[in-house]
N, C-alpha and C positions, 0 to 999 in steps of 0.2 A: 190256570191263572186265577180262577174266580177265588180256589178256593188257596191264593199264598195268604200270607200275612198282611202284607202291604202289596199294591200292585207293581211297588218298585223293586221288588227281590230279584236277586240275581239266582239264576241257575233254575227256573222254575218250568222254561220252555223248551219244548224240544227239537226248537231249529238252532240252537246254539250248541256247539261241543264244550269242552270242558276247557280244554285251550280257550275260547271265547272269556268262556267266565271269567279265568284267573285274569284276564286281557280286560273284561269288567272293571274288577277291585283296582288294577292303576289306573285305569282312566279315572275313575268315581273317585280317587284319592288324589289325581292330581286337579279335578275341579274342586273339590272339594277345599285344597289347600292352595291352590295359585287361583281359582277366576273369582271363587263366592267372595273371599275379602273382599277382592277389587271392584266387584261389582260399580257399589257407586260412586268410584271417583273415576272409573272409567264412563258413567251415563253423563255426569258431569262436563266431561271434557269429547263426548260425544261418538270418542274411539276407544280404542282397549288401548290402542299405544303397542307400538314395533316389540317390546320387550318378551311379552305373550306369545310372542309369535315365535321366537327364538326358542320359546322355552318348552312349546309344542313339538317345533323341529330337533329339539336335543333330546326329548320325551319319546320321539318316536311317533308322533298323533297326527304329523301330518303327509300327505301323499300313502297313507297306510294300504290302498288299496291299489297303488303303482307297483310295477314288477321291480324286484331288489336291482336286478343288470342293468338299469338305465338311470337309477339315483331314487327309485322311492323305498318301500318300508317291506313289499313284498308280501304281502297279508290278501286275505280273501275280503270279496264285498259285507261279508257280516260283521268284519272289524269295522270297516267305515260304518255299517250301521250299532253297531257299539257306543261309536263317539256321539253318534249325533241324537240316541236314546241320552244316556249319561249326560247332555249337552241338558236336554229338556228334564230331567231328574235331577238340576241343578238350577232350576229357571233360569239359564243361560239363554234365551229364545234370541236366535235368530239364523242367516244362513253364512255366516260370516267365513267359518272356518270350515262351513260344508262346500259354499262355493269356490276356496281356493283348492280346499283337497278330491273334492269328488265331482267338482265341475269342469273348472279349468283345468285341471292338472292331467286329468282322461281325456282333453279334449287334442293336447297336446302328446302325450302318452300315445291315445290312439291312429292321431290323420299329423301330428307336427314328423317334418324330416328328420332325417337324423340328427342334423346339425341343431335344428330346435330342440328337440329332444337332450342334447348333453348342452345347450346353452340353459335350459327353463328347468327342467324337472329336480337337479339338484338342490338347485339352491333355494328352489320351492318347498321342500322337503323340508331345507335346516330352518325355512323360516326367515330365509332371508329375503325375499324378494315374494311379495305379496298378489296374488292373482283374482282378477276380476274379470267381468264376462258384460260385455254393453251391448244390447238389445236395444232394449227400450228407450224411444225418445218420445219429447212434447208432443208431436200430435200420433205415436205409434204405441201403442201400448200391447194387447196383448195377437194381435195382429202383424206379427213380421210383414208381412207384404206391406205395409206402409210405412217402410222406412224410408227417409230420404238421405241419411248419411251416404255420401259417394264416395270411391275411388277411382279417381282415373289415371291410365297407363303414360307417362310419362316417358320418354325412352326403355330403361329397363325398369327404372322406379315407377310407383303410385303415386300418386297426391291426392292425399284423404280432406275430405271437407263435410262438415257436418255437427250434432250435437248428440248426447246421449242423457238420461237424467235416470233417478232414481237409481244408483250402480252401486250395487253391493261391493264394499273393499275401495270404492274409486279414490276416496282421498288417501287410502294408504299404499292404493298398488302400485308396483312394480313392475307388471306389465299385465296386459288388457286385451283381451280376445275380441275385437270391433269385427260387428256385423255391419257391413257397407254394401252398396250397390255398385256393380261391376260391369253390366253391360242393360246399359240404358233402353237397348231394344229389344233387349228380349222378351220372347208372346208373352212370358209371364215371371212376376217380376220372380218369382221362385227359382225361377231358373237362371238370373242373373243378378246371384247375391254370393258373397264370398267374405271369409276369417281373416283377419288382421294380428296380429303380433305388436302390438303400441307399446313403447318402452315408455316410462317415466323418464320425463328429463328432454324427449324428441323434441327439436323446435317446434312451435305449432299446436303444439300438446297441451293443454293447460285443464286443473284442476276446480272447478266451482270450490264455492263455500260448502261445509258438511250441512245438510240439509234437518234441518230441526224436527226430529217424528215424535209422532205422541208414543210412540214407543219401541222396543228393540234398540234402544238408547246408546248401548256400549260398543254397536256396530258402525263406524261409518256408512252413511249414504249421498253419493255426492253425481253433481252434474258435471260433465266430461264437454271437452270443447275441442275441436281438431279444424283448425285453419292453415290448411296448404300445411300440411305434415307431408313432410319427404320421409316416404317410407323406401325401403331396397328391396328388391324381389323376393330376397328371402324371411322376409316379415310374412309372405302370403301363407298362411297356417296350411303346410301340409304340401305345399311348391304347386307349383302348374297344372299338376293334376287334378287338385282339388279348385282350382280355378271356377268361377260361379254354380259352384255344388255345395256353399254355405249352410242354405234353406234346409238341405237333407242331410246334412253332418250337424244340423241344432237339431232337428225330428227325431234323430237314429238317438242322440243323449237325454231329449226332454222330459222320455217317460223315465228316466233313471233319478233327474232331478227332481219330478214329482213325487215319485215314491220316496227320495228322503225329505222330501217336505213334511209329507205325512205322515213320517215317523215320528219327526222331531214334534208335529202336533198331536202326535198319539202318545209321546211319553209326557209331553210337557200337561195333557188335561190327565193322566195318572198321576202325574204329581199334584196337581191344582185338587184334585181328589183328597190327597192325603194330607195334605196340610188342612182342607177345611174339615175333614172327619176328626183331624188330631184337636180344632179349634173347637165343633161341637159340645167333641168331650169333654173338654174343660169351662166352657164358656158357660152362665148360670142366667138362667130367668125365671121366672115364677119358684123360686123355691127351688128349682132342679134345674140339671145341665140339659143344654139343647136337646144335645142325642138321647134327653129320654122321652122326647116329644115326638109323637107319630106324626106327623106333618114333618118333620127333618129325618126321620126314620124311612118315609115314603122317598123321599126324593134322593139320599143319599142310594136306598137300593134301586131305583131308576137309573141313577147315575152310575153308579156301577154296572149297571147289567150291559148299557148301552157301549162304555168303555169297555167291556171284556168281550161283545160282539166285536166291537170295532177294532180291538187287538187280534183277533183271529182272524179279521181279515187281513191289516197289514201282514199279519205274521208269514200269510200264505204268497202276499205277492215279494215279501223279501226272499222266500224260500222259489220263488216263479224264476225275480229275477238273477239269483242265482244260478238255474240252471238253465239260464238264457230264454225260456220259454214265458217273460213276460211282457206283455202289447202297451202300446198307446192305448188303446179302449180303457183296460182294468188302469191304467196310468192313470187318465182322467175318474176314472170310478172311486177310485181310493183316495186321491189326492182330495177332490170333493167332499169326502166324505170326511174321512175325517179330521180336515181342518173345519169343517163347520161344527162337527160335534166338539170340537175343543172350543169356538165362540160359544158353543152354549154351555160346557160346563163352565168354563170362565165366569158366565153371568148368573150363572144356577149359584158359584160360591160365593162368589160375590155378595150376593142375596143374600147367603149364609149366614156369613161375615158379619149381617148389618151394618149400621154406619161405619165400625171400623173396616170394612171391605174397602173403604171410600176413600180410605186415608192411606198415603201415601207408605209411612212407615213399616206396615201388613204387606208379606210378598203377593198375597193375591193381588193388590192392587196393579202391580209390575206387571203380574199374567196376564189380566186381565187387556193389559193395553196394547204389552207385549203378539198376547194371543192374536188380535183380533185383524191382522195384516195377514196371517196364514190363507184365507180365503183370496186374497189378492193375487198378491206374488207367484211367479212360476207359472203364470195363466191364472184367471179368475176363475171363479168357479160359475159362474156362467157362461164362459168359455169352455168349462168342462163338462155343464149339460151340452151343449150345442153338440162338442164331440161323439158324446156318449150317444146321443139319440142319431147321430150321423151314421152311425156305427149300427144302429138297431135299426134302421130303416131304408139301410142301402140295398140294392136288387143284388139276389140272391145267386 
């Protein structure tokens, strides 16, 4: 990789087949021509807008990593990692279209019944019915054990009560995988937490305002609200069986979510790379362009070096979790890693940049504001040292 052209060439690595590639050039062609126009009059209006989504589903882009017999696209997990590289090689940054195709849509795919399964995965596929995933509330953040969203058992039904915030997709979903609390007495609350199926439109159900971010602008982010929602038994993701086994059906997907976190911020600081090496080039001081000044010479090949270490590692745990042999531990290792190396190239180009880095119009500036939520979401990353050192100093 050190030695492609640009670090965004396609066909350069050797976990991808050639299938892969040509599977590349449309995706790269349909960001290229339907999301980069839109960009900003979808940051404007704070969502991409249903239209996108339709246009993913008739593309083929979404559910791609669902089996063809239940309503997805039939494709292996390095497609799903295709789109969500290609996503960040387009400064598309965020997890908008990763968390309805490779979050929710597996979640449902793998523990939803059958009858979940031909009611959601369809029509999630064409794009018509948008999927979100609510964890996180006001005082719970990256801690599940501190939820207080409830369900309680009602004759056959539940009646969910509770709030959810920050929720990727919420103001445009379609339906919502609600993590709630299910049995009030259990020793531990892990053990009495259970998946929800929340339709849009249920009484009870209601939408917050889309939440104003300083950046990932084009994605909805909205607070979710559930007062006495009459849910029916079969809203319980995955029926009886998976009855307060929530905790370990989000653990068994988390390390799956972290690593495409980490990709989308390991292609998104390759590109923040290549626009400011392209901006160097041309950009003039003293008499001569940037790049012929050792001090931007020094830092660009820093920046590079540290980028094409930290492609070799993602590259090895997409090829891990492809052959099922990848952990929670290297989950939080990777995810850590390199969403923080993309906060610092972000502020390395920036710098670049000079004042125009500053200015809104220059896409580094987007990256930059775009990037720096990566560290956050999916677990903080001080949540993923705690892991990691948990991991390295547990009795043998």
């Amino acid at each position: 990789m050190a030695q492609a052209e640009t670090l965004m060439d396609i066909g350069i690595r050797d976990i991808f087949t050639e299938e892969h590639d040509i599977f590349r050039e449309s995706v790269r062609r349909f960001f290229k021509e339907e999301i980069v126009p839109n960009q900003e009059r979808w940051e404007k209006q704070k969502h991409c807008g249903r239209e996108i989504w339709e246009k993913m589903g008739a593309a083929g882009l979404l559910g791609v990593n669902i089996p063809a017999d239940i309503g997805g696209v039939g494709g292996d997990f390095k497609a799903s990692i295709v789109i969500a590289e290609e996503q960040g090689y387009a400064n598309h940054a965020g997890t908008s279209f990763g968390m309805h195709s490779d979050i929710v849509m597996p979640y449902i795919a793998e523990y939803g019944t059958a009858e979940q399964i031909e009611k959601f995965i369809p029509t999630m596929a064409a794009g018509k019915s948008i999927g979100a995933l609510a964890m996180t509330e006001p005082g719970a953040g990256s801690d599940l054990q501190g939820i207080k969203t409830y369900a309680k058992k009602d004759g056959e039904d539940w009646i969910l009560n509770g709030s959810k915030v920050f929720i990727t997709n919420g103001y445009l979903s379609g339906v919502v995988i609600v993590v709630a609390i299910t049995d009030l007495d259990a020793k531990k609350k892990a053990h009495g937490i259970s998946l929800f199926l929340v339709e849009d439109g249920m009484p009870g159900f209601n939408k917050g305002k889309i939440l104003d971010k300083i950046g990932q602008k084009s994605f909805d982010t909205a607070e979710l609200f559930f007062d006495d929602v009459r849910l029916p038994s079969s809203a319980l993701l995955g029926g009886e069986s998976y009855l307060n086994k929530g905790f370990y059906l989000l653990m068994n997907q988390l390390p799956r979510e972290r690593l495409l976190v980490a990709v989308e911020a390991q292609s998104h600081a390759e590109y923040m790379f290549e626009i400011t090496r392209d901006y160097v080039r041309k950009r003039k001081a003293f008499g001569r362009t940037l790049s012929k000044l050792q001090t931007i010479q020094h830092r660009l090949a820093e920046l590079k070096t540290e980028i094409c270490v930290s492609r070799a590692f993602v590259d090895k745990c997409i090829q891990l979790q492809d052959e099922g042999r990848f952990d929670s531990t290297m989950a939080s290792m990777i995810k850590y890693w390199s969403t923080d190396l993309a906060c610092k190239v972000a502020t390395e180009c920036v710098q670049l940049h000079g004042g125009w880095g500053y200015m809104w119009e220059y896409t580094i500036a987007r990256s930059f504001t775009d990037s720096r939520v990566y560290p956050i979401y999916a677990g903080s990353n001080e949540i993923m040292k705690e892991l990691i050192a948990r991991d390295i100093i547990k009795d043998p």
